[in-house]
C-alpha positions as a printed Julia matrix, in Angstrom:
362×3 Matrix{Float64}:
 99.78  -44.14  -14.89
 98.21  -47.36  -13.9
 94.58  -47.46  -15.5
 92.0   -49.18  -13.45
 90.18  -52.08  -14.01
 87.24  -51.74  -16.43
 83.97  -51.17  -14.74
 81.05  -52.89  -16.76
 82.54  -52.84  -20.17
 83.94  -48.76  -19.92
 87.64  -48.43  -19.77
 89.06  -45.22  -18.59
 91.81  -43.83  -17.18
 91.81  -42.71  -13.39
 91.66  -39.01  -14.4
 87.5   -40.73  -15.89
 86.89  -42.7   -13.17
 84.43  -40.35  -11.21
 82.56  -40.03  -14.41
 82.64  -43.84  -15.4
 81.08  -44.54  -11.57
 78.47  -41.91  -12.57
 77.44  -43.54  -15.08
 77.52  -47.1   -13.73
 75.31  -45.84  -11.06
 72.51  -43.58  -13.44
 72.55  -46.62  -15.76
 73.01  -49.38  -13.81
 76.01  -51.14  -15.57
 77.08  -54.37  -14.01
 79.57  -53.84  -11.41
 82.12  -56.38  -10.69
 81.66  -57.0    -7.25
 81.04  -60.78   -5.38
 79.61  -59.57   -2.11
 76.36  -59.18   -0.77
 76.46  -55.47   -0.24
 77.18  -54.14   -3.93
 74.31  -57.04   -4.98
 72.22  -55.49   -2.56
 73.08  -51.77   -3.42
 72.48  -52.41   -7.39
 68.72  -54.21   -6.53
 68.05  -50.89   -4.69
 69.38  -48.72   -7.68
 67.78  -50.66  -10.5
 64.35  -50.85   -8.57
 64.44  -46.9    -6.94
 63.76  -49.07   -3.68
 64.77  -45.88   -1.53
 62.21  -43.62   -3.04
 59.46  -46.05   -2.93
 59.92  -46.63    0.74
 60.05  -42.99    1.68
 56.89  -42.68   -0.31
 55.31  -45.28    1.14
 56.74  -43.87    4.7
 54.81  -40.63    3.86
 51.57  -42.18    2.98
 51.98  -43.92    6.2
 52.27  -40.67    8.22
 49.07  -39.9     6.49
 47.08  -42.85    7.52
 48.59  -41.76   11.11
 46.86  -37.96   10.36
 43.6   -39.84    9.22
 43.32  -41.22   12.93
 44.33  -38.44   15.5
 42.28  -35.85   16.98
 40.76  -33.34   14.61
 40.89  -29.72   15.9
 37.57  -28.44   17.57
 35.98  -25.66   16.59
 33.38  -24.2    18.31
 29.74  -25.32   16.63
 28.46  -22.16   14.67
 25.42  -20.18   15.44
 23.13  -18.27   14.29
 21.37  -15.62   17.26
 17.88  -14.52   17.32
 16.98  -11.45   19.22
 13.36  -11.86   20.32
 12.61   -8.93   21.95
 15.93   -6.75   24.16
 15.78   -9.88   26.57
 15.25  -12.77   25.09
 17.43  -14.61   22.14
 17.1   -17.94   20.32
 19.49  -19.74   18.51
 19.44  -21.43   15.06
 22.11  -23.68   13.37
 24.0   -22.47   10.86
 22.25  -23.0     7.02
 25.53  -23.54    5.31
 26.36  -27.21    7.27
 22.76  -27.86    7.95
 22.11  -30.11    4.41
 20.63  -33.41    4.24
 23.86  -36.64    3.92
 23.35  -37.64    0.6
 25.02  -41.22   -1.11
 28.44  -40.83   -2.28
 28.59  -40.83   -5.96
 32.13  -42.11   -5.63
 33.05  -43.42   -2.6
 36.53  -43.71   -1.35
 37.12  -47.82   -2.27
 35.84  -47.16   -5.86
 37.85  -44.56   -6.51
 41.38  -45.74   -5.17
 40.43  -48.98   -7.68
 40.17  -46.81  -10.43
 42.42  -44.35   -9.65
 45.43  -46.43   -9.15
 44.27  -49.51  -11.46
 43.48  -47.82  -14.29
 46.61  -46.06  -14.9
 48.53  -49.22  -13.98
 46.73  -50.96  -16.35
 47.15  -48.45  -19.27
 51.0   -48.46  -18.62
 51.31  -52.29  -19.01
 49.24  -52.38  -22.34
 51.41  -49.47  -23.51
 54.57  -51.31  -22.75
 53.94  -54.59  -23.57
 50.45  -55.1   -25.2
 50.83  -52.18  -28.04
 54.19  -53.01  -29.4
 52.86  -56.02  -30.42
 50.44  -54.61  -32.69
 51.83  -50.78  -33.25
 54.96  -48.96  -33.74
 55.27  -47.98  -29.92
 58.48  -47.8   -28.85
 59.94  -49.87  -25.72
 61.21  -47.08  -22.89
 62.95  -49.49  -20.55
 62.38  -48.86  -16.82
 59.46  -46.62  -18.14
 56.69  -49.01  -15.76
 58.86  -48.57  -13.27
 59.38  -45.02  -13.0
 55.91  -44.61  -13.94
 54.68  -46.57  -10.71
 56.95  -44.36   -8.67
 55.42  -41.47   -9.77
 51.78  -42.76   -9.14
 53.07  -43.55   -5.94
 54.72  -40.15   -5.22
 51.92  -38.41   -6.74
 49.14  -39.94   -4.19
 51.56  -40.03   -1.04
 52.37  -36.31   -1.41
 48.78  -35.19   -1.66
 47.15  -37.88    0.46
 50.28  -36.45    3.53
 49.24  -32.63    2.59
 44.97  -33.73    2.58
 45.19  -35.57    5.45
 47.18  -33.2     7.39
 45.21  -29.52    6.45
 41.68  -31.71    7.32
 42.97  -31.83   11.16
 44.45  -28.81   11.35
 41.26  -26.74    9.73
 38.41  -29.0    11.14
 36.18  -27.3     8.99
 32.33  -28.15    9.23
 31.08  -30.38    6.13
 27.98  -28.95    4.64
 25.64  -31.78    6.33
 27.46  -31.77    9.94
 24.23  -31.58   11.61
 22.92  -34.53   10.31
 26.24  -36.64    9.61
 26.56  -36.09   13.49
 23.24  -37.1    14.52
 21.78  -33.69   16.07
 19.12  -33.75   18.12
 16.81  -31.99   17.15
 14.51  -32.39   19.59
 16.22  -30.41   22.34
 15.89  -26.73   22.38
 19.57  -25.37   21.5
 21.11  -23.15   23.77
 23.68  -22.06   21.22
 26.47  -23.63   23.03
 25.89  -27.22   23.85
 27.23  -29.97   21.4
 24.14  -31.93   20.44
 25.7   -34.33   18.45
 24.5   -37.89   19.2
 27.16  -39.64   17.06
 31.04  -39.06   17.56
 32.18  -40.85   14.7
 29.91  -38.92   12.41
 30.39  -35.84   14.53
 34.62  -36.09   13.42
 33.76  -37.0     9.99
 31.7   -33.77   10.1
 34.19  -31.8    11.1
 36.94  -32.21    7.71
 35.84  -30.48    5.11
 38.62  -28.56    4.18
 40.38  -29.58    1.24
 38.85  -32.78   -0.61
 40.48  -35.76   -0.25
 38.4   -37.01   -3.05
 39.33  -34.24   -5.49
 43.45  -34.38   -3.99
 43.24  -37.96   -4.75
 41.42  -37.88   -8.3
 43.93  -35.29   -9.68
 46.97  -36.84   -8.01
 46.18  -39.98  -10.23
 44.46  -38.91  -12.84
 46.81  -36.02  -14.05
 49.74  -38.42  -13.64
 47.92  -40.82  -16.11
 46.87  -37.25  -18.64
 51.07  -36.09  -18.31
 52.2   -39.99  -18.96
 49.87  -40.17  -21.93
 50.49  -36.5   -23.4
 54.39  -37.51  -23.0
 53.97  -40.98  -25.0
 51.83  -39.36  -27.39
 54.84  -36.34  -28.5
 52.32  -34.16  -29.44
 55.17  -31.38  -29.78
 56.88  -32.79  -33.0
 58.05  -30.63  -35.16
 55.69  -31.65  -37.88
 52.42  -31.63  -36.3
 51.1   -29.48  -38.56
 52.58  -30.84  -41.46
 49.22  -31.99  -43.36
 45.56  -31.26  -42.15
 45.07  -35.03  -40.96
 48.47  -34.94  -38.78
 47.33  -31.78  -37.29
 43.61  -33.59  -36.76
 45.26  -36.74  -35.25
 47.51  -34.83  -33.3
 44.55  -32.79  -31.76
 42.35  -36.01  -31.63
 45.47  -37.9   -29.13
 44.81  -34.07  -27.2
 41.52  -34.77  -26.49
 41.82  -38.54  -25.51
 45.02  -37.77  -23.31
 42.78  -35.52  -20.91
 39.85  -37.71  -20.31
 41.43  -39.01  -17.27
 41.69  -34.84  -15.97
 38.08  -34.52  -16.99
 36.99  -37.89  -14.8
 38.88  -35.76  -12.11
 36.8   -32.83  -12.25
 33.59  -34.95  -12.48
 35.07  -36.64   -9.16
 35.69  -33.22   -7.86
 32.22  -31.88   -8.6
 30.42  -34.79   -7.18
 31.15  -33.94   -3.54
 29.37  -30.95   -3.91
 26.45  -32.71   -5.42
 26.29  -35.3    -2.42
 26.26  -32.18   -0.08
 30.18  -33.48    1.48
 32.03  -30.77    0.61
 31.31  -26.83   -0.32
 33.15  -25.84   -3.23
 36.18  -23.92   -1.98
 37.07  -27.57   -0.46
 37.18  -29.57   -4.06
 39.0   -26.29   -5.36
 41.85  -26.67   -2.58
 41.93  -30.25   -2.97
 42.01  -30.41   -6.48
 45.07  -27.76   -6.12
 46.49  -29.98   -4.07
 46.2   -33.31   -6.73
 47.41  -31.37   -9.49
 50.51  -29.89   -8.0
 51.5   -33.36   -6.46
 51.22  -35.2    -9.77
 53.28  -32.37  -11.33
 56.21  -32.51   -9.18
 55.91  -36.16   -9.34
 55.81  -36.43  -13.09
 58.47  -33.72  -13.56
 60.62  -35.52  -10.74
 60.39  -38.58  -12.74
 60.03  -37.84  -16.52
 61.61  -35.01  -19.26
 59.39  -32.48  -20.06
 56.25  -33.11  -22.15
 56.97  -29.69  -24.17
 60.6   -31.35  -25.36
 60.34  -32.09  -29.43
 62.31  -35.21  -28.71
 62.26  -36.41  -24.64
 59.03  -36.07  -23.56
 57.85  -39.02  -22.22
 61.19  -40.38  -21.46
 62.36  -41.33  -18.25
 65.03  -38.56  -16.69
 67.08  -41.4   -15.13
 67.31  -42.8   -18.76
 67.81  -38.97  -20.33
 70.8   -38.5   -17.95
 72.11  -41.96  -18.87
 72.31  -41.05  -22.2
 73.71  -37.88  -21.97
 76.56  -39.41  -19.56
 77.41  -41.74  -22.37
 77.4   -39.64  -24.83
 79.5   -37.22  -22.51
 82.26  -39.92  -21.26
 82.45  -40.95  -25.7
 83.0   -37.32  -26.01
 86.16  -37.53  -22.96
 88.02  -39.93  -24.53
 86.26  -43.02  -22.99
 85.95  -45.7   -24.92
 83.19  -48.77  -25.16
 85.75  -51.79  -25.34
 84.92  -55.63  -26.23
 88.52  -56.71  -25.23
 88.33  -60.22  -24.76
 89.45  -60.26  -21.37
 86.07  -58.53  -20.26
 84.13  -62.14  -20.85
 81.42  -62.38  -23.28
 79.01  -61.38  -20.36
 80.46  -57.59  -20.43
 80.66  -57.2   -23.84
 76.84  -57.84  -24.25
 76.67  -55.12  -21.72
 78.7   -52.78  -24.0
 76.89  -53.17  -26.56
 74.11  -52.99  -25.27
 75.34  -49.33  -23.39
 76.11  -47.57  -27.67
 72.4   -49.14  -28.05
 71.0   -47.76  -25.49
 72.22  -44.2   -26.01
 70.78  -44.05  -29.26
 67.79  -45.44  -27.57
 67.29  -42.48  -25.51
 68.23  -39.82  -27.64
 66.52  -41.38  -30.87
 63.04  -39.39  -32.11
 59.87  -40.06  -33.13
 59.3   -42.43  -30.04
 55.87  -42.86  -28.14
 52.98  -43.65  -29.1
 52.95  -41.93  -32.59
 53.23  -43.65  -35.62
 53.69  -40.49  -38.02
């Protein structure tokens, strides 16, 4: 049987070939190809380009949510019976607090929320290894920016859409929407004076503050528990491993407990009542879960967590197609080029599958 022509530095027979493209497209092997569309296909593999345009598609469709029509309820009301013929009506206590200052408004938070996880990836990636035994995860900024931006998209889309649909009444409607309060109410007339405040007023339901806060912030906890491997197998070797270990704990879920702060705030500022920070928070955590999950092994795994699936599944694949009967070749007729690549293919399968890793010295 007539083998095929290697494919970046594997040679296999045709029997292997579905496996060898599997592998040239998880790890993104050279492929010997001239035109424009294989170029343009391996840019789009390397960089995820796909998955960051259909997240950025679905924060798009929540901007689009942000601006249409929020459903009307009818203003609640409170009757008072005078006497068998005669009523008057009150507003309701529960949306009828003062507008305090946002804590944290919306600009400040995206800045921190997006910039300081961004900026902890980079120094973990390329400022620490200078100066610590960190290891090098390649593609690990990468997939770590898609899951920021999956995280936020998904629970920005979900936010956005349940505030329209619910229209529920923030706990200072009355004055975010300018009542009057001048004109005897009649218990059915909308006194509102202001109809930008008055559809501000009206979404409550969940907290796009709290969605947003745990959406970012747990992906930056989950990236950092990961990196850290907390679940050696020797944590508890010595009383200061098991103190260090518990110390990284504590550090890796400051960014959770800036979250909650976030969360609570909008309470405190009289914007939200508290089942709306619970749903929203819900909402951030679950989002930066699937995201992280989506993106990353496990952060319970002794040896993977932390590490990129898409570089898990490469290594398994190579260790798979070794175990097959493919072989990594340097035949001379490959060009020094692909026989960089091959070697760099056996060194990156003991990359992935090598342990201790992250951020741990021990």
């Amino acid at each position: 049987m007539t083998d095929h022509p290697p494919v970046g530095g594997l040679r296999s027979t045709s029997k292997d070939m579905p496996l060898m493209e599997s592998i040239v497209s998880v790890v993104g092997l050279p492929v010997e190809t001239s035109s424009c569309g294989g170029k343009w296909k391996r840019l789009t593999r390397d960089f995820r380009f796909v998955e960051f345009a259909i997240s950025v598609v679905m924060y798009g469709l929540a901007l689009f949510f942000a601006k249409v029509q929020v459903a009307q309820r009818e203003i609640p009301n409170i009757e008072v019976q005078l006497d068998p013929t005669t009523s008057v009506w009150a507003r309701d206590p529960t949306i009828n607090y003062m507008e305090k200052a946002q804590q944290v408004t919306m600009a400040s938070l995206i800045g921190v929320g997006v910039g300081a996880p961004v900026l902890i990836n980079l120094l973990i990636n390329y400022a620490l290894p200078k100066f610590h035994g960190v290891r090098i995860i390649s593609h690990d900024t990468r997939d770590f920016l898609l899951t920021l931006v999956q995280s936020t998209s998904m629970a920005t889309l979900l936010t956005q859409f349940t505030k329209n649909m619910t229209g529920r009444f923030r706990p200072c409607f009355y004055d975010m929407c300018k009542w009057d309060y001048e004109v005897v109410w009649d218990g059915v007339t909308n006194l509102c004076q202001s109809k930008s405040g008055e559809k501000e007023g009206r979404k409550s339901f969940p907290s796009g503050h709290a969605s947003f806060a745990f959406a970012t912030m747990l992906v930056l906890t989950l990236y950092l528990l990961g990196r850290s491997s907390l679940n050696c197998e020797n944590r508890s070797e010595t009383v200061m491993r098991g103190g260090r270990k518990m110390l990284k704990l504590f550090l890796c879920f400051i960014p959770t407990f800036l979250a909650s702060w976030v969360a609570v705030t909008r309470t405190i500022d009289n914007w939200h009542h508290y089942a709306d920070i619970l749903a929203g928070s819900i909402i951030g955590a679950v989002s930066a879960c699937l995201s992280y999950s989506y993106n990353y092994a496990s952060i319970f795994h002794s040896h993977h967590a932390g590490i990129p699936l898409q570089e898990y599944h490469a290594g398994k694949l190579i260790l798979s197609a070794s175990g097959r009967g493919a072989t990594y070749t340097s035949d001379e007729s490959l060009g020094a080029d692909q026989e960089s690549d091959t070697g760099n293919l056996n060194t990156r399968s003991e990359h992935v599958f090598s342990t201790p890793h992250m951020l741990d010295s021990d």
